[in-house]
Structures are given as C-alpha cells and as structure tokens.
ZATOR-201369 format. One record per residue: x negated, y, z of N, C-alpha, C in turn; residue in three letters. Coordinates in pm, whole numbers. Each point is the difference from the previous one (the first is absolute). Example, Ala and Ser with C-alpha at 12.3 -4.5 7.8 and 13.67 -1.06 7.14 Angstrom:
<titors>
[[-1319; -569; 780]; [89; 119; 0]; [-90; 120; 0]; ALA];
[[35; 105; -72]; [-82; 119; 6]; [77; 109; 73]; SER];
</titors>
This chain:
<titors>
[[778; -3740; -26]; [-86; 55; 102]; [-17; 150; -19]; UNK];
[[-25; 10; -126]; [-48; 175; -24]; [118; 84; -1]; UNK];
[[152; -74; 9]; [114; 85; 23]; [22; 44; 112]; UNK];
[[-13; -101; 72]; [25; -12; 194]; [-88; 84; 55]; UNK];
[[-133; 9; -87]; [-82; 88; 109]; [55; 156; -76]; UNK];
[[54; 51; -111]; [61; 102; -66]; [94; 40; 90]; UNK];
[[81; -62; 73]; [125; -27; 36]; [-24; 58; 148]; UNK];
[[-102; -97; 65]; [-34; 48; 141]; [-84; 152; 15]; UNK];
[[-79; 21; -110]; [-65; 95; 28]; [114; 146; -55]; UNK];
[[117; -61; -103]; [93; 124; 40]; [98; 32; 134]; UNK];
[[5; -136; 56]; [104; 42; 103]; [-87; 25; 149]; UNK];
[[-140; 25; -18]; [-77; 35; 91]; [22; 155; -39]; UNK];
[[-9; 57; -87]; [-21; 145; -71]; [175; 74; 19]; UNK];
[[93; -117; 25]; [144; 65; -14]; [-10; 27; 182]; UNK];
[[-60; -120; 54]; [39; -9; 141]; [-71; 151; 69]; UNK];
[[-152; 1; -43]; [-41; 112; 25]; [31; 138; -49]; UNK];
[[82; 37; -112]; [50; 81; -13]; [139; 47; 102]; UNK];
[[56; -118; -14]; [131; -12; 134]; [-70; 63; 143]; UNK];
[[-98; -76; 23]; [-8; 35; 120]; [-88; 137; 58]; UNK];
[[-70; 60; -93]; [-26; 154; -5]; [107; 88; -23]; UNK];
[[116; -46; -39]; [111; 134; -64]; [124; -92; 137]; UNK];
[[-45; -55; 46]; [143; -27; 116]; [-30; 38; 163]; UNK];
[[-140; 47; -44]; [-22; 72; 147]; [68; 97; 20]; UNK];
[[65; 92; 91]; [49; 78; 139]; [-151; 110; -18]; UNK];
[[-12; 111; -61]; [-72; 129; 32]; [19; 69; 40]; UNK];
[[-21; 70; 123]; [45; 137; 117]; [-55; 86; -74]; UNK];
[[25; 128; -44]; [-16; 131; -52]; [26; 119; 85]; UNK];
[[-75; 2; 45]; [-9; 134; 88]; [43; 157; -43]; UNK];
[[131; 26; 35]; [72; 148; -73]; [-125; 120; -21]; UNK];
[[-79; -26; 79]; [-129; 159; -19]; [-83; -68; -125]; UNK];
[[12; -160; -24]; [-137; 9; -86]; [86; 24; -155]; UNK];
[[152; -36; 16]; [63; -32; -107]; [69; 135; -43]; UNK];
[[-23; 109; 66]; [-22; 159; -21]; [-102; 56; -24]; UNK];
[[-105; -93; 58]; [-162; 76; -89]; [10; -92; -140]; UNK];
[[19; -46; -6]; [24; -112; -204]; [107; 93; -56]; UNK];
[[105; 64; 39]; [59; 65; -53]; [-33; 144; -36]; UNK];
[[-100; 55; 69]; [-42; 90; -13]; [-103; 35; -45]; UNK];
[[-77; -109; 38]; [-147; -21; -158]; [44; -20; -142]; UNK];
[[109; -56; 26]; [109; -44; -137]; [28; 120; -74]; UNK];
[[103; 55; 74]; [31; 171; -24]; [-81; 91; -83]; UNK];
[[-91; -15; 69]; [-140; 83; -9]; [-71; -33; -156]; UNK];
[[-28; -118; -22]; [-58; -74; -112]; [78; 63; -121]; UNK];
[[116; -43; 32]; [141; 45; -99]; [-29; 145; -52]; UNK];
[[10; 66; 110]; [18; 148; -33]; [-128; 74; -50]; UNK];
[[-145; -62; 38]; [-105; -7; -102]; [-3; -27; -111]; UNK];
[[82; -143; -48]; [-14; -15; -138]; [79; 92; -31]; UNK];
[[108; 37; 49]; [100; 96; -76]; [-34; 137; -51]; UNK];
[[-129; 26; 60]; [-55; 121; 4]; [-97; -14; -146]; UNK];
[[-54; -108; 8]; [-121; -24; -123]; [117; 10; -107]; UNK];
[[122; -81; 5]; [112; -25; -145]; [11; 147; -60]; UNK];
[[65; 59; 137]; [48; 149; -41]; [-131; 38; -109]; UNK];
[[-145; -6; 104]; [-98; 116; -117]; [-14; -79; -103]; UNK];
[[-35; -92; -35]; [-22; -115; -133]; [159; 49; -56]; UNK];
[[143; 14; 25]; [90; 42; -62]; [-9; 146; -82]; UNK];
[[-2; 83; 123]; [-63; 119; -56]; [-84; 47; -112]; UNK];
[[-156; -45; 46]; [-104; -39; -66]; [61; -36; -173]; UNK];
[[50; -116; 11]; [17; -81; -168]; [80; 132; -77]; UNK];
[[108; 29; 75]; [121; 60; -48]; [-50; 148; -47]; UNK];
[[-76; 61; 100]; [-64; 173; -29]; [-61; -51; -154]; UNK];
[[-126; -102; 8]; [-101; -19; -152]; [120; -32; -108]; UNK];
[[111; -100; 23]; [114; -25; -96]; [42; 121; -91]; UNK];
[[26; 91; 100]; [69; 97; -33]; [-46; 143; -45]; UNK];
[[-123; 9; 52]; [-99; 56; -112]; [-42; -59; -167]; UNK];
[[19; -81; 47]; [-41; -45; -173]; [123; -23; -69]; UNK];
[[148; -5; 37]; [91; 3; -85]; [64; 135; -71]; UNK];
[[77; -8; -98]; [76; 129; -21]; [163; -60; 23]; UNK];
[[62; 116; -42]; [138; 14; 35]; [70; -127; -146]; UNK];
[[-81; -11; -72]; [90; -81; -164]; [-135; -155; 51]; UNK];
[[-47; -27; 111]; [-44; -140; 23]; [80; -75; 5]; UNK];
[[3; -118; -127]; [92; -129; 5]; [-20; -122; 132]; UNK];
[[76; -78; 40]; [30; -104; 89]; [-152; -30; 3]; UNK];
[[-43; -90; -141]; [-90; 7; 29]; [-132; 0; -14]; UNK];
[[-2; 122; -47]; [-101; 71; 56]; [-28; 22; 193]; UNK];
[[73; 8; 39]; [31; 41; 138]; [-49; -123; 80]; UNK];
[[25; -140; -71]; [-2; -91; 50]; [-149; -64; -43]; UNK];
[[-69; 77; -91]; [-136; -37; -10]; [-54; 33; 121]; UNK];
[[14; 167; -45]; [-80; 84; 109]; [-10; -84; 148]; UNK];
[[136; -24; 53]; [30; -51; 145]; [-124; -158; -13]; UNK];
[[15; -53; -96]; [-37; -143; 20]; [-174; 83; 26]; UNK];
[[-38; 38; -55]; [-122; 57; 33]; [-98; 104; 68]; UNK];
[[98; 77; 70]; [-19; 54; 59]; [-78; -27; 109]; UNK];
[[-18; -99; 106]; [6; -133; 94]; [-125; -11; -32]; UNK];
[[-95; 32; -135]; [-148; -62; 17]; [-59; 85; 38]; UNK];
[[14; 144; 40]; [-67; 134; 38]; [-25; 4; 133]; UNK];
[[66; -96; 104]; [33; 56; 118]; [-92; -85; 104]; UNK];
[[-68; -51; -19]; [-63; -67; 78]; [25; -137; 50]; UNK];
[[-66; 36; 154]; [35; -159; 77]; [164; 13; 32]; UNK];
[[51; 87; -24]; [149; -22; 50]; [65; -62; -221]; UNK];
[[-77; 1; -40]; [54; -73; -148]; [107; -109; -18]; UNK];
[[0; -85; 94]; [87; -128; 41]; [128; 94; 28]; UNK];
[[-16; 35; 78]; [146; 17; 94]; [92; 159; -112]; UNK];
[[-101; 72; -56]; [50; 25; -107]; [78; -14; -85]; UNK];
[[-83; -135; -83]; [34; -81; -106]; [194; -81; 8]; UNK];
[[-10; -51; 150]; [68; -20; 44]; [154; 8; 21]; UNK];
[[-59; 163; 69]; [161; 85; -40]; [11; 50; -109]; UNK];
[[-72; 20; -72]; [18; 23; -144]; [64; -88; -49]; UNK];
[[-31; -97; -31]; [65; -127; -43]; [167; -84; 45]; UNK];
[[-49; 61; 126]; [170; -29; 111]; [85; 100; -86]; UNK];
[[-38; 157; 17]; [116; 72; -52]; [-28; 60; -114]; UNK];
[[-50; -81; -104]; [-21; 36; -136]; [130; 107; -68]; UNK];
[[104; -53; -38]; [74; 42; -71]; [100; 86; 114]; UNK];
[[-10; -5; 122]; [42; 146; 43]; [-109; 127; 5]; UNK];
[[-124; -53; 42]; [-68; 80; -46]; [29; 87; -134]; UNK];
[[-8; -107; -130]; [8; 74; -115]; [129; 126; 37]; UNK];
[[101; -48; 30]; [125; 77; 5]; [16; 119; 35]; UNK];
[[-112; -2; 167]; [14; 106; 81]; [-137; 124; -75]; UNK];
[[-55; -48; -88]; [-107; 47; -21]; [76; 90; -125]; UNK];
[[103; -73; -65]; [74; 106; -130]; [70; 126; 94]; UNK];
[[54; -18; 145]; [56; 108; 5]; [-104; 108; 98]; UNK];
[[44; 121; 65]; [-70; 134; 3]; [-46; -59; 177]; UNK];
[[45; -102; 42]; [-62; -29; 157]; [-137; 18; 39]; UNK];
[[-18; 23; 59]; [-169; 33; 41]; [-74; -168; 37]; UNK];
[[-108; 32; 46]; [-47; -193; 17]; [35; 24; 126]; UNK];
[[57; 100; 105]; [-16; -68; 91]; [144; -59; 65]; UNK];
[[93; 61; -119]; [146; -59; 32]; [-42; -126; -100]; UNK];
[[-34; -36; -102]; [20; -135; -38]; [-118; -91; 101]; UNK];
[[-75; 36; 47]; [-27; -132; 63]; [68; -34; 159]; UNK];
[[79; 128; 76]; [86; -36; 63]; [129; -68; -36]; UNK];
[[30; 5; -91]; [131; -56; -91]; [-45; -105; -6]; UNK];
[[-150; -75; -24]; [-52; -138; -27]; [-23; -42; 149]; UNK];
[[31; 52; 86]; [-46; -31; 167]; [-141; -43; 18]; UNK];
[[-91; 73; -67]; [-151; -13; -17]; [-10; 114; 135]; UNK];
[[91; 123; -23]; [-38; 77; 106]; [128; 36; 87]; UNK];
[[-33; 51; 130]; [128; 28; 105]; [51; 129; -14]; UNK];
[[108; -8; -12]; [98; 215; -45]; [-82; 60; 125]; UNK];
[[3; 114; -40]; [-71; 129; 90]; [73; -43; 112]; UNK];
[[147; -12; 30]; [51; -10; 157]; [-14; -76; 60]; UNK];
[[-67; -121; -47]; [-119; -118; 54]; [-78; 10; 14]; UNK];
[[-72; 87; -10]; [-130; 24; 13]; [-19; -34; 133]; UNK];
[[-114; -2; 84]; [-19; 36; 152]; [-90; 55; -8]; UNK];
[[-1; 153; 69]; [-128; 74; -30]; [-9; 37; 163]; UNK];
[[-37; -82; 88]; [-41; -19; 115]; [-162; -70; 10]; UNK];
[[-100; 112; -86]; [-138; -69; 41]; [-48; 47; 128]; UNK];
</titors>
C-alpha cells in the first residue's frame, strides 16, 4: 500500500512537471529585447563593481609588496586583502580566489593593476570602454 501511494504520488509530480515544461510560450520580440537589455545592463554593472574591487585589492597588494616578495608572500597578501573592502568582500574574495596564481604572476612583473585585471577580464581594454554618458 505505502509503495503504490509512493508510486502514484511520483507519477502525479512527473506528469505535472511534463505538463508545465510541454506548453507552447509566445515571447514577444520587444519584451525579449527589454530582458536582454536589463540583462546587458546588470552585466555591465557588475562588471563595473569587479573592475573597482580588482583595482581596489591590487593598488593595497602592491603597496605593501617589494620587488624580492616571494610567491608566497604575494599570495598571503592577495588571500587577505578581501577583508578591508567592505560589502563588496564576497565578490572580492572571489576573484581573488578564481585568479589566484595568475594574480600572483602578474603581480611579479612591472604591469600596472589596471592591465592585470584587464588581462583577468575583471575589467574592459580602454577601446571598450563606452564613454557615451
């Protein structure tokens, strides 16, 4: 008894899943260009916070290192850097963690932060920019 009703109450849950995902949805091209463009938009906001949180970590990094800083050392600094910065701390931590050991790399040679965090695609090259405010 207690299988059958297991049994029925999954193929009630399969049927209703079937039959919400086998409907026919009309999408209207203007609304499915405003989603793309709130989309866009969202994107290129966060991209904006990455860049300064990139910036940001990399300028304090690189003040506190010298030219004879080992791996890691470099790789302390970076792991901690991330608790200074506020409510953006997460998303920090984050790319820190994503590009740890290029970080370390780009940080041994003479690049500025704002070519290594374009090199990390945290930020967009100057000829991307859009400076149409």
């Amino acid at each position: 008894m207690k299988t059958s009703l297991v049994l029925l109450a999954l193929s009630l849950l399969a049927c209703s899943v079937w039959e919400s995902h086998g409907q026919c949805q009309e999408v209207d091209l203007v609304d499915q260009e405003v989603v793309e463009a709130q989309l866009g938009k969202r994107l290129e906001q966060q991209l904006k916070g990455t860049c300064w949180v990139c910036k940001w970590a990399l300028n304090k990094v690189k003040k506190s290192i010298s030219t004879s800083s080992s791996p890691e050392d470099l790789k302390q600094k970076l792991l901690s850097v991330c608790d200074n910065v506020g409510f953006l701390k997460s998303m920090c931590k984050g790319l820190v963690k994503k590009h740890l050991w290029v970080l370390i790399e780009e940080l041994s040679t003479s690049d500025d932060v704002r070519t290594i965090c374009v090199n990390i695609k945290a930020c967009k090259p100057k000829e991307d920019l859009d400076l149409s405010y």
